[in-house]
Structure formats: structure tokens, C-alpha cells
N, C-alpha and C positions, 0 to 999 in steps of 0.2 A: 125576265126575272131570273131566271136560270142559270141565263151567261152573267148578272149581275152576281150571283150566289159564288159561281166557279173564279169570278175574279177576283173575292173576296179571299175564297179561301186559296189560291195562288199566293196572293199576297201576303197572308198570315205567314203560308211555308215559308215564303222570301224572308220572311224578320224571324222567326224560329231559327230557319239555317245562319242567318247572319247573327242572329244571340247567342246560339251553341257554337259556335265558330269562333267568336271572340270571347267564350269564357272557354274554350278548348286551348286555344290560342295563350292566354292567360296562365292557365292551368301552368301548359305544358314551359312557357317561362319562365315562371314563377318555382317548377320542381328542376329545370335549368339553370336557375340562379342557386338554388339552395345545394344542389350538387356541385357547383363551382364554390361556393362559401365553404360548404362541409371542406373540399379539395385542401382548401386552402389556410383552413383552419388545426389539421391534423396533424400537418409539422408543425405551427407553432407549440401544439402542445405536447410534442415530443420534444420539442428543444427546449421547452420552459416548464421540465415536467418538474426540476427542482425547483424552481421560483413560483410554479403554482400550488406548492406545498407551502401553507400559511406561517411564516415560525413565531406567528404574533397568536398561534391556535392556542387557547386555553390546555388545552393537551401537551404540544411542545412547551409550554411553560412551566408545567407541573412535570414533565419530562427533566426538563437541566437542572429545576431544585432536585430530583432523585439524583443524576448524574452530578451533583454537585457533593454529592452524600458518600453517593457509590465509589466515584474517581478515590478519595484516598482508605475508604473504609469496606467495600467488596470484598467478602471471603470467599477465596477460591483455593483450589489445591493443584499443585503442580511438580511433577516429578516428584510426589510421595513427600512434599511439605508443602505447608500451610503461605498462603499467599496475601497482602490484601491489597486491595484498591488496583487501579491500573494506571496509576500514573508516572508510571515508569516507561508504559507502552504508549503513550497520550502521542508523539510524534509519530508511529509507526499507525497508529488506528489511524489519525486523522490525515497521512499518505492515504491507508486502506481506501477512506471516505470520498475522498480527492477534496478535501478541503481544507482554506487556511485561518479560518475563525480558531482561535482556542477553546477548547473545553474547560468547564462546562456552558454552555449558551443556547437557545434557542435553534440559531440555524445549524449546529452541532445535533442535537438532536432531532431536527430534520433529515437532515444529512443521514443519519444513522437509519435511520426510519425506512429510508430508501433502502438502504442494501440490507437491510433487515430483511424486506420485503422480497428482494431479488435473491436471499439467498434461503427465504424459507421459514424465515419466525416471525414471531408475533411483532407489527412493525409498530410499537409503540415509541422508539426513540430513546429508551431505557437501555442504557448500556451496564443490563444485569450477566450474572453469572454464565446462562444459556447464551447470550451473546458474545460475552470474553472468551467464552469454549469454540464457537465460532469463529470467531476472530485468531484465534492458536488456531486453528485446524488449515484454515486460510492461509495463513503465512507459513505453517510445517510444509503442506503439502505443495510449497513453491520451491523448496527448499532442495540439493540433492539430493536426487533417486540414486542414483548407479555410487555405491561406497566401495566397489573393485577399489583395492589398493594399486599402486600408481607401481608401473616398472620402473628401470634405472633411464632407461631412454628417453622417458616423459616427461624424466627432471632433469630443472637443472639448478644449478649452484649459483644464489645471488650473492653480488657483492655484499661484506656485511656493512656499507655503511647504510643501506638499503632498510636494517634493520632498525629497531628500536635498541635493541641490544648489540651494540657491534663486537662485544667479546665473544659472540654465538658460536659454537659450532662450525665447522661446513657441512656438515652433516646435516644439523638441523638449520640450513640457510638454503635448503630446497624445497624449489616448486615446480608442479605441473606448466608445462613450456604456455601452450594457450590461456592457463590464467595470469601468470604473469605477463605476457602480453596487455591483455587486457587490463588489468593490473594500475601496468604503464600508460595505456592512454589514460583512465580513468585520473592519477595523481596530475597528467598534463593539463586535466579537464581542471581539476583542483587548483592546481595553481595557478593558471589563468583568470580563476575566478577573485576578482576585487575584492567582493563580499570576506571573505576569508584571510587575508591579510597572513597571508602564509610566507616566513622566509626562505627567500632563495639566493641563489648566487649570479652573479651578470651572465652566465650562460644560460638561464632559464631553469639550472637543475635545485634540487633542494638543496637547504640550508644544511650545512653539520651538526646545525646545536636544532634545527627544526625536528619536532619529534613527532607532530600529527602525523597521520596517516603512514606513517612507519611501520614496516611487519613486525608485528610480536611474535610469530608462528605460524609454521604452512605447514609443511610435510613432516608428520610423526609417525615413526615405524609402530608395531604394532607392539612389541619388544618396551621401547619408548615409554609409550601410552601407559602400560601395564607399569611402569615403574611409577610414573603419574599418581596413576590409582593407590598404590600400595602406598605413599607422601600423603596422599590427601582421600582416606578411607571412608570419611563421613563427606565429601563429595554429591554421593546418592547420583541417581540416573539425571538428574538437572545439570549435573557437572560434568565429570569426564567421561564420554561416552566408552562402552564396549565396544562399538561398533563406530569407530570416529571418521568421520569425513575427511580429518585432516591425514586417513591414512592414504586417497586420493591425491594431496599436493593440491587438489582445489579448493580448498576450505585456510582462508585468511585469518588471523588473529590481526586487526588494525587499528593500530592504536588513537583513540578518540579522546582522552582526557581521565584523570585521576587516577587509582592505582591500575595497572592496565589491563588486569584478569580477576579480577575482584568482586565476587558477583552478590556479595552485602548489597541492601538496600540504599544503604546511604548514598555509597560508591557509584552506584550505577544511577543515581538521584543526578548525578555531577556528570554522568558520560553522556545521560541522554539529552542534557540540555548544551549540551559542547554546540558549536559552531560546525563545528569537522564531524559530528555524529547525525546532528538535521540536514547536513550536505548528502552526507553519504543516502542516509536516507530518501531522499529527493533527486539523488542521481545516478547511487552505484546502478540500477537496474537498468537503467540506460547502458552499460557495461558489460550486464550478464552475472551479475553481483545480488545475492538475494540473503537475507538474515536471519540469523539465526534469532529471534525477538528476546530470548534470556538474556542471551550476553550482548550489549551493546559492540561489542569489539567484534563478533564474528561475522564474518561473510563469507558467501561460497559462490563456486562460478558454476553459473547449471547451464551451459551454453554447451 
């Protein structure tokens, strides 16, 4: 009866160990498996981190009717006058965004939401005041650092047909050697491009009567500037700087469309939608080319 008792309970141990053994077994695959899913799951939702933001969300929707509001009626203030709406900057925010939907929409205000978020405010998709402030802070601060005025060595003297103005100056038909450089491939890049329907001549160079992308202005002495200013006294700090980049030879005036310094609303209404101003936009930086967002026309080389 004894040895019958002890083979009993052998036995029991024998199916205990083999029950814990294949729910151990189990276990231990089963948190195998979910650590290879987790793996595998974690870049997709770093790569679909904008596409898993809903822009069909009751919230992004109520977002693009404000941004719908905002875009041409937004009261801001800049360089000491009164500003509204931002649809003059609507090409440069929506480079910012890296997106090509138009504003106002849904995935525009997704879009926005995002880098709201990455750069620190309230990521509702609302491209309000505290946002546009943002958004200028963003683009100033890509802008030239170092405004050392440029020596004689640094510059040099472009052809004036180069200009927009060809009765210019030689004086004022200089530039810093490395931006013009740059300059030139960027026009090469330009003209190559189909989209643009730019004229040229059978060697490849521009046209004489072509006037896009033409210098308006590079290098202004400081002398220069100051007589600027004294012309054009109500100016204010949004217009001709005390402190101007173009006293560098790196800072471009390029002509994009309508009158071609003219920084009226209307005017710049017509430059930002040019062909040769969403190019630029969409390319000079490839170049070394970064803008100044007032003036449709200006760029600066921060290379």
C-alpha cells in the first residue's frame, strides 16, 4: 500500500512538472512574441506619426474653420505696425510645415499641430498670434548672424546685365565673392527647371528682356543705406535696416514679380504667389539662401 501511495504521488510530480513547464514555456513565448511585435511596431509609428494624427478629428476641423478666419483677419504687430492675417507668409509657413495641401484644411492644421508641439505651444492646429510669433522667431533666427561689413577683396563687381537694373552703378553691382557664387549655381538650378518656363538664350544663359531672378541689390555701404533712410523716413525698422546685411554683400534683393521693393500689402499679395518666389522658396536653401519673410525679394547667404 505504501509503494502504491509513493507511485501515486511521483506520478502527480510528473504532470505538475510537465503542466508548469508548458505554461512556463508558453509564458515565456508568448512575452517573446510581444517583444518582437512591440520591436516592430515602434518604427511604424515613428514614421506614420503624421498620418496617425486624424485630420478627419472633430478638433482639426474646428481648427481650419479658425485658420480659415485667422489666415486673412489675425491681428499682429510687427516692426512697430499693425499687421493682419498671414497670408502673405502662407508659402513660407507651409515650407516651415514641410507640407503641400494649401491652407486653410484639415491636414494643414495637423501639420501645424505637429511642430506646435515640437516647438513648445499649445498643439491645437490654430495658427493664432502666439504661433505667427513663432513662426517669425523661426525664420529671423535662420537668417544672417555675423552683419561685419564686407572689405574690397570680398567683393566683386557683377556684370550689369546680371541686374534688374542694368543702368546700375558699379559701385552698387557688388557682391560678396562666395554668394555670388552660389548665386550662380542656384539661377542654373532655375533655369533648368521646366516648371518655370524662364527665358534664355541657346547658350543656356538668361534672356535680356528675362527679369526674374535678377539682382535688385547686394552690397550697400553704410553711407548708401543712410541716404536710403533719409528718402524713405517713415520706413520704420520693418524697412531699411540700421544695421543692414546688405552691408555684408551677402544679402540679395531678387527680383520675384510686381513692383520689386515695394512692401504694400497688395504688392507683395502678387510676389508671393509668383512662380519664381514658391521656387525660391522651395529651393534657395538648398543653396545657402535663407529669407528675409517681409520682403518677398530678399535673401541672404548664411553659408
Amino acid at each position: 500500500m505504501e509503494n502504491g501511495r509513493i507511485h501515486i504521488v511521483i506520478v502527480v510530480a510528473a504532470l505538475v512538472a510537465v503542466i508548469v513547464g508548458v505554461s512556463f514555456g508558453a509564458r515565456s513565448q508568448s512575452q517573446s512574441s510581444t517583444a518582437t511585435s512591440t520591436s516592430t511596431v515602434k518604427p511604424t509609428v515613428r514614421i506614420t506619426e503624421k498620418a496617425n494624427i486624424s485630420t478627419l478629428s472633430p478638433a482639426f476641423v474646428e481648427a481650419a474653420e479658425q485658420n480659415a478666419i485667422l489666415k486673412n483677419d489675425l491681428s499682429w504687430i510687427f516692426g512697430g505696425k499693425q499687421q493682419r492675417g498671414w497670408y502673405l507668409y502662407d508659402p513660407l509657413i507651409r515650407q516651415t510645415l514641410d507640407i503641400d495641401n494649401e491652407s486653410p484644411t484639415t491636414d494643414f492644421a495637423a501639420a501645424l499641430s505637429l511642430w506646435q508641439r515640437r516647438t513648445g505651444l499649445t498643439s491645437d492646429g490654430v495658427l493664432n498670434e502666439d504661433t505667427m510669433m513663432a513662426l517669425i522667431s523661426n525664420w529671423q533666427n535662420n537668417r544672417l548672424k555675423n552683419r561685419a561689413p564686407a572689405t574690397p577683396e570680398q567683393l566683386l563687381t557683377v556684370s550689369a546685365s546680371e541686374f534688374y537694373d542694368s543702368a546700375r552703378l558699379p559701385e552698387l553691382r557688388q557682391v560678396e565673392r562666395n554668394t555670388y557664387a552660389a548665386y550662380k549655381e542656384m539661377l542654373a538650378a532655375a533655369l533648368a527647371d521646366p516648371s518655370l518656363k524662364l527665358e534664355h538664350t541657346a547658350s543656356g544663359e538668361f534672356a535680356p528682356e528675362e527679369k526674374y531672378f535678377k539682382i535688385i541689390s547686394a552690397f550697400r555701404s553704410r553711407d548708401y543705406q543712410e541716404e536710403l533712410r533719409r528718402k524713405s523716413p517713415n520706413a520704420g525698422s520693418a524697412g531699411l535696416a540700421v544695421n543692414s546685411p546688405h552691408f555684408t554683400g551677402r544679402a540679395l534683393d531678387i527680383y520675384v514679380g510686381g513692383d520689386p521693393v515695394d512692401t504694400n500689402d497688395s504688392n507683395r499679395a502678387v510676389q508671393v504667389n509668383t512662380p519664381a518666389y514658391k521656387w525660391l522658396v522651395q529651393n534657395a536653401p538648398r543653396f545657402g539662401f535663407r529669407p528675409y519673410f517681409y520682403e518677398p525679394w530678399h535673401w541672404e547667404y548664411v553659408k
